[in-house]
C-alpha positions in Angstrom: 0.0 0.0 0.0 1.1 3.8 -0.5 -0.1 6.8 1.0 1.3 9.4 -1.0 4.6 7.6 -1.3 4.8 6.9 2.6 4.4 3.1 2.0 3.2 -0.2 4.2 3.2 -3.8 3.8 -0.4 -5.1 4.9 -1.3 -8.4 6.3 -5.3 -9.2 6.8 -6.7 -12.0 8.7 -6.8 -13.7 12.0 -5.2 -16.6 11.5 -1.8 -14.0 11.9 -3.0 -12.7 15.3 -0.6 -14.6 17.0 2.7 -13.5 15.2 4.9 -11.7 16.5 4.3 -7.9 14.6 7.2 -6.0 16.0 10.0 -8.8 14.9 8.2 -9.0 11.6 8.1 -5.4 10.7 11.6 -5.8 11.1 12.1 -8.1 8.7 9.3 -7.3 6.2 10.5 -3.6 5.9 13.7 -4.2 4.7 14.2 -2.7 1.2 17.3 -4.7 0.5 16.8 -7.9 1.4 12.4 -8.3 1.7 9.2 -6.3 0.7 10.9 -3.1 1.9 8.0 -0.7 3.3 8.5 2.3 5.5 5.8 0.3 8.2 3.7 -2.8 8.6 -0.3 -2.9 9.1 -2.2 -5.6 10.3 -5.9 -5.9 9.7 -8.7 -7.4 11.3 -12.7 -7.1 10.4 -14.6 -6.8 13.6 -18.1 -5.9 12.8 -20.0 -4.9 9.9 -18.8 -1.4 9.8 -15.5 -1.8 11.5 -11.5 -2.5 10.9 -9.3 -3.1 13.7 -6.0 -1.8 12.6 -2.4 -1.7 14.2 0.7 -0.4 12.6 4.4 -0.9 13.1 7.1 1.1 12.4 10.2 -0.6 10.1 12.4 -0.3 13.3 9.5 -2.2 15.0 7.7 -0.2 17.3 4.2 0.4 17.4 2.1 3.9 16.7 -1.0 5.5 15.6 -0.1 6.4 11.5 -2.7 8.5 9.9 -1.8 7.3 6.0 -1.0 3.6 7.4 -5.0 4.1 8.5 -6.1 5.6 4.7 -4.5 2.9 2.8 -6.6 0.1 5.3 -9.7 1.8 4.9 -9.1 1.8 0.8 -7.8 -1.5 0.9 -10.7 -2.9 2.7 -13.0 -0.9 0.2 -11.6 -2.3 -3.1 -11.2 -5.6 -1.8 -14.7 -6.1 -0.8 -14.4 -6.1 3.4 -16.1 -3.4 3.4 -19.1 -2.8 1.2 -19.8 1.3 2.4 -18.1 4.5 1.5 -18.3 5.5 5.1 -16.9 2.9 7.6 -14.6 3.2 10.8 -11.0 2.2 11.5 -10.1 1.0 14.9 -6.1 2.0 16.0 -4.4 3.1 19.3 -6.0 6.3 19.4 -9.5 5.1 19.2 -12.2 4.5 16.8 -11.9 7.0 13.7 -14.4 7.8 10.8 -13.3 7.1 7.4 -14.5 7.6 4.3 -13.9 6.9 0.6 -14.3 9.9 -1.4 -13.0 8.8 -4.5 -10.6 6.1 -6.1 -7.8 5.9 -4.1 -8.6 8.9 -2.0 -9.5 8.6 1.7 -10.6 10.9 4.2 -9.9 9.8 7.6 -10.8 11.2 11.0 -7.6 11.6 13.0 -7.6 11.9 17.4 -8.1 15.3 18.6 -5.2 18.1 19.5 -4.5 18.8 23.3 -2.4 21.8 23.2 0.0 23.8 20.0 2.8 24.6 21.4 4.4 27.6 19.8 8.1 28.4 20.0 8.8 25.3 22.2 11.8 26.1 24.3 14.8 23.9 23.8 18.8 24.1 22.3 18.5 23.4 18.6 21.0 23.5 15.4 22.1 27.2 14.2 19.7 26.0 11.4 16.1 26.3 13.0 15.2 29.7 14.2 11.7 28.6 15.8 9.9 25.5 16.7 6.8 24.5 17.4 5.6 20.7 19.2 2.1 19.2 18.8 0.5 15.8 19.1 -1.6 14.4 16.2 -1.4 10.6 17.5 2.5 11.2 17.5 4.7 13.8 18.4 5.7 16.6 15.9 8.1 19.0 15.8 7.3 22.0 13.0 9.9 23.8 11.6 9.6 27.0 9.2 12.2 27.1 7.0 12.4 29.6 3.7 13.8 26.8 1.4 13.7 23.3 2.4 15.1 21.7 -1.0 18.8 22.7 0.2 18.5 20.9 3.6 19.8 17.0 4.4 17.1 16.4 6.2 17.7 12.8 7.2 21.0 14.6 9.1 19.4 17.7 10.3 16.0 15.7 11.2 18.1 12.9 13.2 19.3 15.8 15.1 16.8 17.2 16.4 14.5 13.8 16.7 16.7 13.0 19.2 17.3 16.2 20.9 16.8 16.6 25.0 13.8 18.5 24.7 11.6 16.0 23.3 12.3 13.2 25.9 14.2 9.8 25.9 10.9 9.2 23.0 11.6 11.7 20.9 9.9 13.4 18.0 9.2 13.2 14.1 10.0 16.1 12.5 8.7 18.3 10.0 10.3 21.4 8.4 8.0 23.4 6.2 7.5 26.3 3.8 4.5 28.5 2.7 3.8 29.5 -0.7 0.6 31.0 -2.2 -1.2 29.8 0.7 -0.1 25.9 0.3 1.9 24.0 3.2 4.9 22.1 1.4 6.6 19.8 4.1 9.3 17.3 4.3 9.2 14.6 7.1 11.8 13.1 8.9 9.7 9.7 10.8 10.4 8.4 14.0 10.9 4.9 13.9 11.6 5.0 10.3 14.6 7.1 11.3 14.5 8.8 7.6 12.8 11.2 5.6 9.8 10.0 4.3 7.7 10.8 0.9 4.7 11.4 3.1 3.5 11.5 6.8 -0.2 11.9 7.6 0.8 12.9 10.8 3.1 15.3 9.9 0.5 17.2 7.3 -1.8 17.5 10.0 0.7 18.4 12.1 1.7 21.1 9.9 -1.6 22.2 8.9 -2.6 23.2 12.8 0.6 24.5 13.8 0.5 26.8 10.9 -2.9 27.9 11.0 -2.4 28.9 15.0 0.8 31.0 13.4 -1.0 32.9 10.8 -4.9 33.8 11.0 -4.8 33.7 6.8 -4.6 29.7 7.1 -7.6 28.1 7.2 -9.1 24.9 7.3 -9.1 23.4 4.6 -5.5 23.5 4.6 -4.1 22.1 1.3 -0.4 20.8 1.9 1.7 19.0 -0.4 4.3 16.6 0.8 8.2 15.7 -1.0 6.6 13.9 -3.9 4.0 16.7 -5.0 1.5 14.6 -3.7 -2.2 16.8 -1.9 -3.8 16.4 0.6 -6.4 18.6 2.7 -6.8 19.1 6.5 -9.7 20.7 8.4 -10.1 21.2 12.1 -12.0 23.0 14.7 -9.9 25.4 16.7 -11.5 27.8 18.8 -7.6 27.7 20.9 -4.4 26.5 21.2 -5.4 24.3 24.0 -8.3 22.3 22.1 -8.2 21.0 18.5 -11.1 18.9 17.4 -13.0 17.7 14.5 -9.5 16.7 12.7 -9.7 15.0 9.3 -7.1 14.3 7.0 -7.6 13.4 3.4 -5.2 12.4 0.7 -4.4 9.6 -1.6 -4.3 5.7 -0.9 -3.4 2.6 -3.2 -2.7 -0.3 -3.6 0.5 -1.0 -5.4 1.0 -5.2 -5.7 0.0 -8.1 -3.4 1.8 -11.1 -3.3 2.7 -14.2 -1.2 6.7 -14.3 0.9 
């Protein structure tokens, strides 16, 4: 499956509820020497209406992943588990709308915003001049930057996914620039410790952090991500200490399926 680039391999079925997920993400995730996917997904049907979902990270670890969450609600569409446009996709983070608004686009709902966090104190590279921290599911660090296409961010992101002020856990990170209105952002992903072509996270990360910023960004907030893919985020936010009504849409599709 790929989100936009930001791509998963996806098991379905019961019968592999027993295995262990965080060894195999390890080993399925490999690019050099198996499937190679930037995360794992394992899918379940529970009811009519729902999929129970959990996602791993290549390094193994587990997480909410808002485009791992897409691409299962358009895989269970156009393979027949779920007959409805409008369904719901159980992760971590709760029981989440989705909704099939085209071929191979998915709107999903995504877990609600505590608190943006605007110029978050901390000792960061010469590089980033402010910094803002939010949780969409994951932590996310936003960084404006004036031209991103010049920075190594798989050096520059390591850094600072790492850095004191984010914990022993640490962050993803997201640097990103605004032109005519659009959000383009790069993503460096935690527990894919690279840059990644996508990160639903990371848009709506982006998209929220950006629109507490600047009062001329507003939901929907188009944002395009490393490989000129779109997507659009909307929100509620009547404060920085309360986001709600989060949804996140962007493409989803299925690129082979196979036995290994």
């Amino acid at each position: 499956m790929s989100g936009a680039g930001n791509d998963f391999a996806l098991l379905f079925g019961k019968k592999y509820a027993k295995l262990n997920f965080k060894k195999l993400a390890v080993k399925l995730c490999s690019r050099k020497t198996s499937i190679g996917a930037d995360g794992l997904l394992y899918a379940v049907k529970t009811s009519k209406d729902i999929i129970r979902m959990r996602y791993f990270n290549s390094d193994g670890s587990e997480a909410f992943c808002g485009n791992g969450a897409r691409c299962c609600a358009w895989w269970a569409r156009v393979n027949g588990i779920i007959n409805e446009k409008k369904f719901k996709i159980e992760t971590v983070k709760g029981v989440l709308k989705a909704e099939i608004i085209a071929k191979e686009k998915v709107k999903i709902e995504m877990p609600d915003v505590d608190r943006v966090n605007l110029n978050y104190c901390g000792t960061y590279p010469s590089v980033v001049k402010k910094l803002h921290f939010l949780n969409t599911g994951v932590p996310h660090a936003i960084i404006p930057v004036k031209n991103f296409k010049t920075l190594n961010i798989n050096s520059l992101g390591s850094r600072i996914r790492h850095n004191k002020a984010f914990g022993k856990e640490g962050t993803n990170v997201n640097f990103i620039c605004l032109k005519s209105g659009r959000i383009f952002i790069r993503t460096y992903e935690r527990g894919v410790e690279a840059e990644t072509l996508a990160c639903g996270t990371g848009v709506t990360a982006g998209a929220i952090a950006m629109s507490a910023l600047r009062r001329d960004i507003k939901p929907p907030v188009i944002c395009i991500t490393k490989n000129g893919e779109k997507f659009k985020v909307w929100f509620d936010c009547k404060n920085q200490e309360r986001i709600s009504n989060i949804y996140l849409q962007g493409p989803a599709k299925q690129i082979f399926k196979g036995e290994i």
